[in-house]
C-alpha angles and dihedrals in degrees: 000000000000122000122239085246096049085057100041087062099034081061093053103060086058103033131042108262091352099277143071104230114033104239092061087077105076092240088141102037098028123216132076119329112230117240113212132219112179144005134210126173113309083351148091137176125209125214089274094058104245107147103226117200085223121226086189107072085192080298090298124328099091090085099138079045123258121322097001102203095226086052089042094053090035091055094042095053086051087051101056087049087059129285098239138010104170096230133076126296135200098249098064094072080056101055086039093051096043085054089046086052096054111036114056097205094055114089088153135040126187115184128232145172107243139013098245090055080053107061093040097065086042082059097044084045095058096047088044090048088052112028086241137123104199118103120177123201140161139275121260082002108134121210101168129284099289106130100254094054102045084084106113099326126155137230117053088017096053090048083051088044076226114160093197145332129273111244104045113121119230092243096065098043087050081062097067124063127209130223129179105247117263096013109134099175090054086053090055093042087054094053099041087057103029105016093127099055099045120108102184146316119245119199134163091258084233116012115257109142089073092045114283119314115187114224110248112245111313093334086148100067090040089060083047100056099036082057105058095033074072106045090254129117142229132234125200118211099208097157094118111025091042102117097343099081085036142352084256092040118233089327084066086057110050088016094213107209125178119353092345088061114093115241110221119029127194122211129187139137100045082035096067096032099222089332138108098262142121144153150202123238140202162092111334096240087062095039094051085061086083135091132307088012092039149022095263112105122217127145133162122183084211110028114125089030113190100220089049085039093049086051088044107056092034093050084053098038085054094043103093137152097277083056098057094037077060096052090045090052089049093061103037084069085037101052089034093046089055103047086048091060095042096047088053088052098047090233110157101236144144126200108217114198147160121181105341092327124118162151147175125235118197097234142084105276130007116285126253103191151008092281100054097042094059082045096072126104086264093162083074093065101065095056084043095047091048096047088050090049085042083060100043108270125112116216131184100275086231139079091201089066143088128245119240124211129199126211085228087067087116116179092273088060094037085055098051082061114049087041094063090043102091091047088055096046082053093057096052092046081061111056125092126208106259 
């Protein structure tokens, strides 16, 4: 049996920095990153064995819990019909037609591979749609790695501390323009200067790659309809929070109808169901711009990948609302639990959720933007993140990111957390700024 450190540096003699997606690392927490072997409901076990009750949930997509065995049955009988044809395949009008059935705002569906392929054509697709460049985002927002969008974004470049990426061109990061989160005025200012260049606008459509940070009111439908009484659109990043806040995602919760609805949506993680698999959402009219129907280009070999495809619908087609009343569930001991053992403790701290997404951010009161949330106390989070590893819970190994739940979290594995939550509150309590 290998150690999680012979691998780790095993790994880094192949592969820059030893892993495939930054945060994997441990940059943030320190320590040796655990490589896992296997997953089984609310659980996974890493190559030295430990059983770890998992607070990851593949960032998302394990929903249903690892290796549902309906998902399980459903991509192994893709599998043995071939894993990939590069051509189209029954089962993609299915999973476009179950989206279409549960999110309002969606007439039109194309398949892709990742979510950052994803928002990008979303984003190709709106300037295409106006004749215009401009293209404003958030601060501290993430929308996947593509050049425009590596301008102050969130998740794996906040755990970097990281402003930016070398090997963007200026021209395309002049592009992109750059508002604090939930500032309304700054959103007026920006289209009364600027109103007739702008594309669109593209938000999460509610923050979760900073932790999470919840939208103000209906700020939504404010940025929807700024946007299109300017001729602009708005695109929903609903990669994270698509079928994982709500059946419907985030739509199912504030339910945007007319001018206050977005007009492209972007879906990713629960879509795929553990697989590499996203997609792009919309009116028809929007949707019809792209290829072959319209100029906007947009191709992938693998895209609408049966096996991904096979994961996806069944993962969908299992996620009902007793699925969701037991995530919901999950993360009410969870969230309570946390705020109990903080609160012991005297930790400044506010749990931010919707749906059954959440975080905790190591300040009083829960953040409302970028700034605020890096200005928390985040040198609390890597001794409570160790001593909650050290107790059998795996946690995102980042403060600047968002807790996942499974409908498979039963008591036992409710308990387990819970039970390891005081000694971990005592751990943060503990820790002192360097």
């Amino acid at each position: 049996m290998s150690t999680n450190a012979e691998l780790f540096e095993r790994a880094k003699l192949a592969i820059p920095g030893g892993v495939n997606s930054p945060v994997r690392a441990f940059g943030s927490v320190g320590g040796t990153p655990a490589f896992l072997v296997r997953a089984k409901g609310a659980h996974v076990t890493d190559a030295e064995g430990r059983d770890l009750v998992d607070l990851v949930a593949s960032w998302g997509p394990a929903i249903l819990g690892h290796a549902h065995p309906e998902v399980v049955e459903a991509v192994q009988d893709a599998a043995a019909h071939g894993l990939s044809f590069g051509a189209s395949t029954p089962a993609e009008a299915l999973l476009a037609e179950e989206v279409e059935r549960r999110v309002g705002p969606v007439e039109r569906l194309r398949l892709v591979s990742t979510g950052t392929e994803a928002t990008m054509t979303a984003i190709r697709l709106a300037r295409g749609a106006t004749g215009r460049d401009l293209l404003v985002k958030f601060d501290g927002h993430y929308h996947g790695h593509s050049d425009g969008l590596l301008v102050a974004a969130g998740s794996g470049l906040a755990t970097l501390a990281m402003p930016g990426s070398a090997g963007i061109p200026a021209a395309v990061a002049a592009t992109t323009v750059v508002v604090p989160y939930n500032d309304r005025g700054a959103i007026e200012h920006l289209f009364a200067e600027r109103g007739s260049e702008i594309a669109a606008i593209i938000v999460e459509a509610a923050a979760a790659n900073m932790g999470l940070v919840e939208p103000d009111g209906d700020f939504n439908a404010f940025l929807a309809r700024t946007a299109h009484a300017h001729g602009a659109l708005l695109i929903s990043d609903e990669v994270l929070t698509g079928f994982r806040v709500h059946r419907s995602g985030m739509w199912g919760i504030e339910q945007w109808t007319g001018d206050d609805a977005p007009d492209l949506l972007t879906f990713g993680k629960v879509i795929g169901g553990g697989m590499p698999l996203a997609a792009l959402g919309g009116r028809r009219e929007l949707m019809e711009l792209l290829a072959p129907l319209g100029p906007v280009y947009q191709a992938g070999t693998l895209s609408g990948n049966p096996v991904a495809v096979a994961a996806g619908l069944t993962t969908l087609r299992l996620a009902t609302d007793d699925v969701y009343r037991r995530l919901d569930h999950a993360a009410d001991v969870i969230t309570d639990a946390l705020a109990d053992a903080l609160r012991a403790e005297g930790v400044a701290h506010a749990i931010s959720r919707v749906g059954s997404l959440f975080s905790v951010a190591f300040r009083d009161g829960a953040p409302r933007n970028f700034d605020e949330v890096k200005a928390q106390d985040a040198f609390r989070y890597p001794p409570f993140f160790h001593a909650m590893l050290d107790a059998g819970v795996s946690l995102p190994p980042s403060v600047f990111e968002a807790w996942f739940v499974t409908a498979a979290h039963d008591e036992a594995a409710l308990g387990r957390i819970v039970d390891a939550l005081p000694g971990a509150a005592r751990a943060a309590a503990a820790a002192t700024a360097v």
